[in-house]
MARKE-636897 format. One record per atom (N, C-alpha, C): atom name; residue in one letter; residue number from 0; x, y, z. Coordinates in steps of 0.1 Angstrom, whole numbers, padded with zeros to 4 digits. Example, Ala and Ser with C-alpha at 12.3 -4.5 7.8 and 13.67 -1.06 7.14 Angstrom:
2
REC  atom  res    n      u      v      w
REC     N    A    0   0132  -0057   0078
REC    CA    A    0   0123  -0045   0078
REC     C    A    0   0132  -0033   0078
REC     N    S    1   0128  -0022   0071
REC    CA    S    1   0137  -0011   0071
REC     C    S    1   0129   0000   0079
REM end
This chain:
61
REC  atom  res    n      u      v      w
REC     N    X    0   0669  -0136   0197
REC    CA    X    0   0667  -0129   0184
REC     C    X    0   0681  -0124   0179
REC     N    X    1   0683  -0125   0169
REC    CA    X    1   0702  -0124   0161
REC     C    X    1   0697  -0106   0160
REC     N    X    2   0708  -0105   0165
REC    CA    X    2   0713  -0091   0160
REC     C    X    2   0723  -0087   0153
REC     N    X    3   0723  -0079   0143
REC    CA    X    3   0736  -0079   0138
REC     C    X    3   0747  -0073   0145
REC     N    X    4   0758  -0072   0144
REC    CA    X    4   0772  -0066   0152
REC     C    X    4   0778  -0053   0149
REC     N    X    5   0775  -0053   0131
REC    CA    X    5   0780  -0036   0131
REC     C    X    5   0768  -0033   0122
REC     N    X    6   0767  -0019   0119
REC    CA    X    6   0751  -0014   0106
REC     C    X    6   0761  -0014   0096
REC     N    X    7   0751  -0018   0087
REC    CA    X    7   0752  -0020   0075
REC     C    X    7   0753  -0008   0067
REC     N    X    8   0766   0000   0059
REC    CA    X    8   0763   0010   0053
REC     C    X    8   0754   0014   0044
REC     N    X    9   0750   0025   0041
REC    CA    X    9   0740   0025   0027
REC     C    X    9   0749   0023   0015
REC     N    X   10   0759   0021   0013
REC    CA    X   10   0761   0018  -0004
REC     C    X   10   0758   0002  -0004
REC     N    X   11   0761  -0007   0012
REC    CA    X   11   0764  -0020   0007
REC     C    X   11   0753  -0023   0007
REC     N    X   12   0742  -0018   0011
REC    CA    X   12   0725  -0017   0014
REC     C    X   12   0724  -0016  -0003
REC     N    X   13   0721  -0008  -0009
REC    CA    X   13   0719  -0001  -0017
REC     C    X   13   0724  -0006  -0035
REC     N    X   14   0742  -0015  -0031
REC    CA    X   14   0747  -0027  -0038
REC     C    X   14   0736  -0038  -0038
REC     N    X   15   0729  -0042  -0028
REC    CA    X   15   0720  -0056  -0024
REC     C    X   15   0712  -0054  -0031
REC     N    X   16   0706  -0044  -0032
REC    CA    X   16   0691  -0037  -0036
REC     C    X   16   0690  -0037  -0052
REC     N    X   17   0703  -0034  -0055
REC    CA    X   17   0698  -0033  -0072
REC     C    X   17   0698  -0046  -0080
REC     N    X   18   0699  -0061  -0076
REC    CA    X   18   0695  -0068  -0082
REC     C    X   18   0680  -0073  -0082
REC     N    X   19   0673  -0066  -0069
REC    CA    X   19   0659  -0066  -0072
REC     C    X   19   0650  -0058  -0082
REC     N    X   20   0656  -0051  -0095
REC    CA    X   20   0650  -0039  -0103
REC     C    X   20   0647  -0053  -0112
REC     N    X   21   0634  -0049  -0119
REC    CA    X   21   0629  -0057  -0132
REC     C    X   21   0642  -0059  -0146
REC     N    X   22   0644  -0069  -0147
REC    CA    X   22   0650  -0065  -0158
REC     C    X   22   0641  -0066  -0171
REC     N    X   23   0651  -0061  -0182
REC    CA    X   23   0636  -0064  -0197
REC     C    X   23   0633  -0073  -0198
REC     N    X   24   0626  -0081  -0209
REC    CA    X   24   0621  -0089  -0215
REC     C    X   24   0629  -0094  -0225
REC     N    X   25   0636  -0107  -0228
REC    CA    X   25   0644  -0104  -0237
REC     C    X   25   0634  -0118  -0249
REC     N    X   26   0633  -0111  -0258
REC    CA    X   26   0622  -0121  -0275
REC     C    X   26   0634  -0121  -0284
REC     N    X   27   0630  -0127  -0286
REC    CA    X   27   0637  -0138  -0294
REC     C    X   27   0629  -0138  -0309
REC     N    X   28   0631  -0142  -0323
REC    CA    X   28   0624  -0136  -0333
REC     C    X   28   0620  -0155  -0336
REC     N    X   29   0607  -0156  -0339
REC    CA    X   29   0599  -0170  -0342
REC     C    X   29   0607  -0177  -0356
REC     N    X   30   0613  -0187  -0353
REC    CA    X   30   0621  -0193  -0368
REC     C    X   30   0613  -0194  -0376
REC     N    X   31   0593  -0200  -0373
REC    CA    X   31   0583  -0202  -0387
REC     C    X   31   0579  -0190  -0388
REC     N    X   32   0573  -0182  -0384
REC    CA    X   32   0565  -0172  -0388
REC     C    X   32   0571  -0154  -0383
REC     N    X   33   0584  -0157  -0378
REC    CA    X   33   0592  -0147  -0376
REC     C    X   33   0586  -0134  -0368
REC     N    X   34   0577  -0136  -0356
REC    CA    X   34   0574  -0128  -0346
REC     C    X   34   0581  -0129  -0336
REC     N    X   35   0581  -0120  -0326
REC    CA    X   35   0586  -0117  -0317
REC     C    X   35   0584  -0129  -0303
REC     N    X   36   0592  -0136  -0300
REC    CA    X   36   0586  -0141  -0289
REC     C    X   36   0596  -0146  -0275
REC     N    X   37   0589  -0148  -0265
REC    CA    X   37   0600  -0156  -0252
REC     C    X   37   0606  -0161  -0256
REC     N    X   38   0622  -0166  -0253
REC    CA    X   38   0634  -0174  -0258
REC     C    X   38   0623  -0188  -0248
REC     N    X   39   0627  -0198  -0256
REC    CA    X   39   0619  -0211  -0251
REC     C    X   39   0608  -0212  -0248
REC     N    X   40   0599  -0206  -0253
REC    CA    X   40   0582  -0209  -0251
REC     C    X   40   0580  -0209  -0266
REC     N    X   41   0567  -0212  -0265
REC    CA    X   41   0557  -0217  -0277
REC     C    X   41   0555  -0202  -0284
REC     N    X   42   0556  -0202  -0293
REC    CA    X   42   0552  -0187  -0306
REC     C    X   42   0534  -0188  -0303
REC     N    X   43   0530  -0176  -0296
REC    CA    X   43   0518  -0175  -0297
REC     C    X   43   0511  -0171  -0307
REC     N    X   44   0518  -0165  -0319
REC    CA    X   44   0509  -0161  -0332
REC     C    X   44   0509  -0175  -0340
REC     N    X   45   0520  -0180  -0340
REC    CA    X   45   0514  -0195  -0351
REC     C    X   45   0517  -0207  -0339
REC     N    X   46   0518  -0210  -0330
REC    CA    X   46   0520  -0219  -0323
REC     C    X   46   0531  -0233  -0322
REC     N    X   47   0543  -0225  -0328
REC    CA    X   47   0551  -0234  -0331
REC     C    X   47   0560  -0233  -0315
REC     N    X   48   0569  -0246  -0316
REC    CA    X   48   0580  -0245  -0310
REC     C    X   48   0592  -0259  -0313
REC     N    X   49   0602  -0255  -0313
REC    CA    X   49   0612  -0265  -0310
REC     C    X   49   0608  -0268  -0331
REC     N    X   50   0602  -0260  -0337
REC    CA    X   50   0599  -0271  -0351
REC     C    X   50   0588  -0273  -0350
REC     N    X   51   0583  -0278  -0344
REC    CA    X   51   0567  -0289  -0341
REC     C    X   51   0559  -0276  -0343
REC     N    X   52   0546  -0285  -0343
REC    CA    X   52   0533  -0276  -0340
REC     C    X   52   0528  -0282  -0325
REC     N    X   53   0524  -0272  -0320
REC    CA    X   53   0521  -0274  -0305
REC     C    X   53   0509  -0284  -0308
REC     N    X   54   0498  -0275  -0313
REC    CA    X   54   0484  -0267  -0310
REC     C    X   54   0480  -0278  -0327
REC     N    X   55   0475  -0291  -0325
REC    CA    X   55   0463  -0297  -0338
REC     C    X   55   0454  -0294  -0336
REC     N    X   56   0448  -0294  -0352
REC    CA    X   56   0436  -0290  -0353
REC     C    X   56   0427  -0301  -0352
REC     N    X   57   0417  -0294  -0342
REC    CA    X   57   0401  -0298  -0334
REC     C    X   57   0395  -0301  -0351
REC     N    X   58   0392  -0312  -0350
REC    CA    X   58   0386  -0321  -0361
REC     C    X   58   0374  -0327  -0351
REC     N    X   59   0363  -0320  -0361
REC    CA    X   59   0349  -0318  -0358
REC     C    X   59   0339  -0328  -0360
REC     N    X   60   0334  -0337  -0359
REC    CA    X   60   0331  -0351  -0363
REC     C    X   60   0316  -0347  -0367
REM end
């Protein structure tokens, strides 16, 4: 079993540690319908992305 050789201080402990904190959420504003959304995902209030429409409409026979 590996042991380490010298301990590890608390600051360099404590350096390692803070890149595990949540960071925000960063939205991005929708080019069609100008809501708030994930940078590169589909706009969930009108369903656009990239330009396109994701999401056709269910034509009912």
């Amino acid at each position: 079993m590996a042991v380490p050789r010298n301990r590890m201080s608390k600051s360099r402990t404590l350096k390692r540690r803070t890149e595990h904190a949540f960071k925000p959420v960063q939205l991005v504003e929708c080019p069609n319908c100008k809501a708030h959304k994930k940078s590169h995902r589909m706009c969930l209030s009108c369903g656009h992305y990239n330009g396109k429409s994701v999401f056709k409409e269910a034509k009912l026979a």
